[in-house]
N, C-alpha and C positions, 0 to 999 in steps of 0.2 A: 504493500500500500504506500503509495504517494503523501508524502508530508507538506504541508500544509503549502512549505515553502517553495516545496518542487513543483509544486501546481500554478503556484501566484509566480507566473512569471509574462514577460510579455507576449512569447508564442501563442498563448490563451486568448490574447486577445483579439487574434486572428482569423483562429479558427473557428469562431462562433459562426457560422454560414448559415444555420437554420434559423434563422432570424430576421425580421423587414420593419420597416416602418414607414408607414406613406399615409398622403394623406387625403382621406375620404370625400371629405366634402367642404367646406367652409370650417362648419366648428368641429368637426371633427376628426380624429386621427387613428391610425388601426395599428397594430402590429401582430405580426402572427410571428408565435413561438411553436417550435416543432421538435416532439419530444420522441426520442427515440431508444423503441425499450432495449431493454437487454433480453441478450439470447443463451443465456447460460441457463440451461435445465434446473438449478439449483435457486436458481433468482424468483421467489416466489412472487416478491414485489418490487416495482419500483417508483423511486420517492424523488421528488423534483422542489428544488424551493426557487421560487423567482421572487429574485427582490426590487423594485423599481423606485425611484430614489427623481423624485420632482424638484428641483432648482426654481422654485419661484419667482420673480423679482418683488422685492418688496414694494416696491410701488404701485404693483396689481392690487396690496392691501388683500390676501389672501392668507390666511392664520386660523388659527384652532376658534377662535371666538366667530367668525363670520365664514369660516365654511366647514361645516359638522362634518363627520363621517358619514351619515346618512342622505349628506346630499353629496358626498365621491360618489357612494354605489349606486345612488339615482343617475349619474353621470357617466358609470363606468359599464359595460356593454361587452360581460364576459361569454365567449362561447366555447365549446368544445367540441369535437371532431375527429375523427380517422383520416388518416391521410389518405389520399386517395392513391389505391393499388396501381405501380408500377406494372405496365405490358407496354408493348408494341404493337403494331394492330397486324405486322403477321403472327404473334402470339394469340392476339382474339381470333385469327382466322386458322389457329392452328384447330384441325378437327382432333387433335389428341391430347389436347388442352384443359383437364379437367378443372383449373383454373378460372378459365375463360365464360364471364359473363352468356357469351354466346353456346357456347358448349350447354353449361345447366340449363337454361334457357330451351331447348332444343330437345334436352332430355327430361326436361319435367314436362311441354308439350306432348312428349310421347307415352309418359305415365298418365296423364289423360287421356291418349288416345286410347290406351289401353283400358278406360276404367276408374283408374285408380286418380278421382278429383276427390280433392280437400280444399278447404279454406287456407291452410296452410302452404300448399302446392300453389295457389294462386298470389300468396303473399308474395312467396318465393320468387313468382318468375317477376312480378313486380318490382322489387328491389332490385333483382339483375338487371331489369330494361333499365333502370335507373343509376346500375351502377355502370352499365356499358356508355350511357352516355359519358358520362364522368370522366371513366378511362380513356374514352377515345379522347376527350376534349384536353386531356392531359397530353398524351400522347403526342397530338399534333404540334400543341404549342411548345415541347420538349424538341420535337424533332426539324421543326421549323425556325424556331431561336438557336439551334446549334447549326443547320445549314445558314441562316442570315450573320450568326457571330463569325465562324470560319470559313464566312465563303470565300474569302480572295487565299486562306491557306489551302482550302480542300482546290484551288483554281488551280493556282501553282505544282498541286499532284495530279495533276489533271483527270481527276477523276470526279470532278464537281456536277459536271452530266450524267450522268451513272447514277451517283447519288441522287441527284432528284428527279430524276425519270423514275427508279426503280420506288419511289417515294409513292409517287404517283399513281404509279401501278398497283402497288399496295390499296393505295385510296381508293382507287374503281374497285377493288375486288371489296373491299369493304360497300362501296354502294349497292356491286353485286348481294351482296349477303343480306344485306338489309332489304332489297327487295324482295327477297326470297321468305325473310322472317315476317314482311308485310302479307305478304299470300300464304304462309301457312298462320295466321291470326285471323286471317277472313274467314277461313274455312275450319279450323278448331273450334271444339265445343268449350267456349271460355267465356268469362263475363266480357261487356263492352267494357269495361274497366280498365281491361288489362291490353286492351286494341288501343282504347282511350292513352292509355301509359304509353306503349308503343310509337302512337304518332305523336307524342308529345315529344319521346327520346329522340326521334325521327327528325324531326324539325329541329329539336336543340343539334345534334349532331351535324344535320345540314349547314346548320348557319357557321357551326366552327367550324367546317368544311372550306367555306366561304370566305367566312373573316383571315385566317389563315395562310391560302393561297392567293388572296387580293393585297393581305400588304407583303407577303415573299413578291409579287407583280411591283408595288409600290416602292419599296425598300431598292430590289433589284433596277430596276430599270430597265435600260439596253443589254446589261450585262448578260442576260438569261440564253442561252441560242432561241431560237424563231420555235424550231418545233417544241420544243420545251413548253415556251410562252402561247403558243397557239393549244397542246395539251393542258394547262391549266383552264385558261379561259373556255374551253369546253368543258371542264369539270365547273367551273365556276357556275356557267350556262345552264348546265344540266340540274343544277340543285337548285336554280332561281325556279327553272321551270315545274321542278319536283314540286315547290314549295305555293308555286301557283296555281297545280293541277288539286291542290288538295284546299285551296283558299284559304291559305296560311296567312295570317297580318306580322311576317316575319318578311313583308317586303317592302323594301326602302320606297320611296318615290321621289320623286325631284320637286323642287318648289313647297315641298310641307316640314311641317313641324315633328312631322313620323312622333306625335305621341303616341298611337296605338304601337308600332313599332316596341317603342322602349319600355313599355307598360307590360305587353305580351313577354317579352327577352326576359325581365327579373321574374316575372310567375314562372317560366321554363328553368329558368334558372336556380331559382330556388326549389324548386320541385324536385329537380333532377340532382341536383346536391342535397338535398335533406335526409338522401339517404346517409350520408355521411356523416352527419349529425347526432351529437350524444343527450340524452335528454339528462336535465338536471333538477335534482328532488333538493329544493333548499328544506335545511332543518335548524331550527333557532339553538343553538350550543349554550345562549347563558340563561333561557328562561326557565329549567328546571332547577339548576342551581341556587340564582336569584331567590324563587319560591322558596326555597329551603333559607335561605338566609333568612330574606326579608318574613318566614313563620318565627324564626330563631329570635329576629330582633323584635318579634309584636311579643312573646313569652315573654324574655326578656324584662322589656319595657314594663309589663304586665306585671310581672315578680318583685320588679323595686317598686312598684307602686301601692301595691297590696301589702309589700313590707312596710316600709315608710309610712301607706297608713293606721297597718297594726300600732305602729310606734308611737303615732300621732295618739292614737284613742287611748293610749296608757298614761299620755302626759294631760289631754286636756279633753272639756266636755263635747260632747257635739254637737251642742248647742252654742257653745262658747266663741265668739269672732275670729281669735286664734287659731280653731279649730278650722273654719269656713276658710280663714286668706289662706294656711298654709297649703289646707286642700285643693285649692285651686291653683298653688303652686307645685303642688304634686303633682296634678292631672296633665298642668302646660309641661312639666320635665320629663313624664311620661311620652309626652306626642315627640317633645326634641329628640329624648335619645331613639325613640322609633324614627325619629328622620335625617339622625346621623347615622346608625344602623346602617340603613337603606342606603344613603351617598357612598357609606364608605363600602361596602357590600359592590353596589355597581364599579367601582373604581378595581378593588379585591378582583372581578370575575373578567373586567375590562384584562387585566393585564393576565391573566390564567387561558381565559377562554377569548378563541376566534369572532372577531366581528360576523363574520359568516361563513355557514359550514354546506356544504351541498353533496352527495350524494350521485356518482356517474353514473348516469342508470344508459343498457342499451337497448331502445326500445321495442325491438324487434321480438330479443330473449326476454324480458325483463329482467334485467342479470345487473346487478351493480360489478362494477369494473372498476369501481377507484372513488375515492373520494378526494375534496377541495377544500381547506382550507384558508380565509381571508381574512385579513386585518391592516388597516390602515392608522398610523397617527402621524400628526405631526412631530420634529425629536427636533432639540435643541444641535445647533453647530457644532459644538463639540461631544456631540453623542453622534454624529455621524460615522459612521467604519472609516479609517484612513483611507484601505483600498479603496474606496468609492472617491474621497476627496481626490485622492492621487487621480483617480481618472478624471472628476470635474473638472479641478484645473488644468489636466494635461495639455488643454489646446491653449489657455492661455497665452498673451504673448508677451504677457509683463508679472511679477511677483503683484506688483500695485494694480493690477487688473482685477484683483478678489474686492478688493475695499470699495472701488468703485462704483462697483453693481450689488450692492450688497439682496442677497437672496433671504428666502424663508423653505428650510428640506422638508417635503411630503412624503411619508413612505408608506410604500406599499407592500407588502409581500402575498405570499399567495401558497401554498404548498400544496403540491399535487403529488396522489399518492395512485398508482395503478398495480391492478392486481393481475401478473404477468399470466399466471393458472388460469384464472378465467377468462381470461382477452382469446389465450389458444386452443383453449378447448370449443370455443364457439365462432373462431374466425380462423379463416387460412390465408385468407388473403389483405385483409383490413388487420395492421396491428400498428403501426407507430402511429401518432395523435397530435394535430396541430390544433395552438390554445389562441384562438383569436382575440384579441382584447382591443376594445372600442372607446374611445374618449371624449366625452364632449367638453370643450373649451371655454363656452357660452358663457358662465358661470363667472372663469378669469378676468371678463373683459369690463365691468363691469364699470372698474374706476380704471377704467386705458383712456390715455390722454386723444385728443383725435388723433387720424391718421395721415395728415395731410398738412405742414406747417409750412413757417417760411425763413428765411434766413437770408441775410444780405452780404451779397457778393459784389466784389471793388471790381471792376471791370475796364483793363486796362487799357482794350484794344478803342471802347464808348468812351474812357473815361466816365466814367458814372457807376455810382451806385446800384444796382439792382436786386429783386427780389427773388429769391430762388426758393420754389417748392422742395419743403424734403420730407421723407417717409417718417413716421414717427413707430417704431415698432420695436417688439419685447422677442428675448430671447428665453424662452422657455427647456430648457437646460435638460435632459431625462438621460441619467445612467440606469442601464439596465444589469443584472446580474444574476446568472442561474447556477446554481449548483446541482449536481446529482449523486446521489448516495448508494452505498452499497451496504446496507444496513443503517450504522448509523455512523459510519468512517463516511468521509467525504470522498467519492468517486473521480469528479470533473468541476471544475468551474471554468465560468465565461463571461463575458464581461462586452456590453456595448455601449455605444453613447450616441444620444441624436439631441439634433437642436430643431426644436419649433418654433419659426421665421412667425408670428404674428403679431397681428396690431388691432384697432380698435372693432375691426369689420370681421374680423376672423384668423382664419390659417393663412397667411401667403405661402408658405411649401416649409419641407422638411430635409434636413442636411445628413449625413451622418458624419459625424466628427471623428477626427482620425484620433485616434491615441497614441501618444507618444510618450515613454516614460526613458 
């Protein structure tokens, strides 16, 4: 096992690849973590901690008084997932491919034919139509971004035509296939459900078809040879008119706004990935606790009060005034300490127990897979971990560059726990897991100065004064950091850093900052 020090070095910070962060929308920003298990027979689980470490600038005026935790995870937009199964799409067209969406597909088809329909046979082929879109949609953009990244090295081996003809070829016979899976669903004794699924997968696959080989067309240019260029644009041809013979609203038009277009594309989109999708059972970690506390502190309360008034009635009448003020001074010292009890009790369970605990469930099995635990606080500057410091300041370009911007650290952590036994015994093909996490910004913005000022520039060529527009924007600072364990020895760490370009109106883009130690 790796010691602490042999791990914290800069190589680490490298090699973190499974990792992005880009940015969604205006207030929002995504990052997908990808966590990949282990394969040692003996590894019954495995345990991931992400720690995430927000640089605020203080002049956003964002602090423990004015933004709770319960408005981060109204804010924060956790999901979870399988990653979607590595093939090639001569591997889906392999017929000896017991892997292959298409394969099961084909042979659960035939267990119907035979007789042998279930609810469960019909789930099945379901999620395969859904997980073949997936694949395929993987597939292409894998093998498409490595011919567009090395196409002038694969040019120079002159075997750059080859490659993408023989790509192509692949693609038709995949068109091939899928018509053929079209006309044995017409003619199966099956629900419209799963015709329904079918031509959904059908149209999604089309259009990655599309999108695809129209920007290798765009990207390329002239560079492509003629027959090349004249074979795509017939595949391209071919699936505009697929998609028009079936009255698909997955066709572009000229001179419109194609909102039905892009309205149609996320329902496919999410359909056909939902298979991927892990369902999550939140379960509240401090309210049984609490309950027991806060019964402890009513006893309690209850017991010095009943004492103190035995006490009272030995010294004086009950009639007596003495008797009345003190007792009403009992009854208010009674209520206090039940509501010191209680504060200090939540603060006790605050720092024991997870902000939020959820539960992996996979919805298919109903099989829990792992569970999540969540917590957020603010920490004081010098309770921040060094290594993290080390990394916020790495890009710096001055010592006197920390005073200047002076921040407030938000942290996050999250630990994730998978349970390797159960993920293999119910999947062959879905096992490493990417942790989507969604952020909205909206909230930061709230004391942001405008985004649009002005400044005066000497201008020597006028001589004159003038007024120059300049940006007014925050640099929103986020180390990120994951460990993974082998028990309860530390495994792997990793370590990234990204900067969030925004200002009063939202996100302008996101950086990723280089580390240098």
């Amino acid at each position: 096992m790796n010691s602490r020090e042999d791990i914290f070095d800069v190589a680490n910070f490298r090699k973190w690849k499974e990792s992005s962060m880009e940015r969604h929308d205006l207030y929002n920003f995504e990052s997908k973590i990808d966590y990949i298990l282990d394969r040692i027979p003996t590894e019954k689980e495995s345990s991931y901690l992400l720690e995430v470490f927000f640089f605020i600038p203080e002049s956003l005026q964002i602090n423990k008084e004015s933004y709770s935790k319960e408005q981060f995870f109204l804010d924060l937009n956790n999901r979870i997932r399988f990653k979607t199964p590595q093939m090639t799409i001569q591997g889906l067209l392999d017929e000896q491919n017991k892997l292959s969406p298409i394969y099961v597909i084909l042979k659960k088809l035939k267990e119907i034919e035979y007789g042998e329909i279930s609810h469960e046979t019909n789930i099945r082929i379901e999620r395969e139509i859904r997980l073949l879109a997936c694949i395929v949609k993987v597939s292409l953009r894998d093998q498409f971004s490595f011919i567009l990244t090395f196409y002038e090295k694969l040019k120079k081996q002159g075997n750059i035509a080859a490659v993408i003809s023989n790509y192509l070829d692949d693609i038709e016979k995949l068109e091939t296939k899928m018509n053929m899976l079209r006309d044995m669903f017409y003619i199966s004794q099956i629900p419209y459900k799963l015709r329904e699924a079918l031509q959904y997968a059908d149209e999604y696959i089309s259009l990655q078809i599309k999108t695809w080989i129209a920007q290798a067309i765009k990207e390329l240019e002239k560079q492509i040879d003629n027959n090349i260029r004249s074979k795509m644009i017939q595949i391209i041809e071919r699936e505009q008119d697929f998609r028009k013979s079936i009255n698909s609203t997955l066709i572009l038009e000229e001179n419109s706004e194609n909102e039905v277009f892009t309205y149609y594309e996320s329902i496919l989109k999410k359909y056909v990935q939902g298979v991927l999708y892990l369902e999550k059972k939140k379960k509240d970690p401090k309210s049984r606790s609490l309950e027991i506390l806060y019964s402890i502190a009513a006893g309690f309360a209850m017991f010095l009060s009943l004492f103190l008034t035995v006490l009272l009635l030995t010294a004086y009448d009950v009639n007596s005034i003495p008797f009345i003020i003190l007792a009403v001074v009992i009854y208010i010292f009674k209520d206090r300490i039940k509501d010191i009890f209680r504060a200090y009790s939540q603060k006790a369970v605050g720092l024991v127990f997870p902000d939020q605990r959820v539960d992996i469930l996979d919805k298919f099995y109903q099989v829990t897979i792992g569970e999540s635990r969540e917590k957020v606080n603010f920490i004081e500057w010098e309770n921040v971990p060094e290594e993290i410091l080390r990394v916020r300041s790495s890009s710096n370009k001055s010592p006197l560059e920390e005073e200047g911007k002076p921040e407030v650290v938000l942290s996050y952590l999250q630990k994730i726990t998978l349970l390797n036994e159960k993920i293999d015994e119910i999947h062959k093909r879905k096992k490493d897991l990417s942790n989507i996490i969604r952020f909205n910004i909206k909230d930061f913005l709230k004391y942001a100065d405008d985004p649009i000022q002005h400044e005066r520039l000497w201008n020597n060529k006028t001589t004159e004064v003038e007024d120059v527009l300049i940006s007014k924007v925050y640099h929103l600072n986020i180390v990120l950091k994951l460990s993974s364990y082998k028990g309860k020895d530390l495994k792997r760490l990793f370590f990234k850093k990204f900067r969030v370009i925004l200002d009063q109106k939202g996100i302008k883009r996101i950086e990723e900052a280089d580390i240098t130690l």
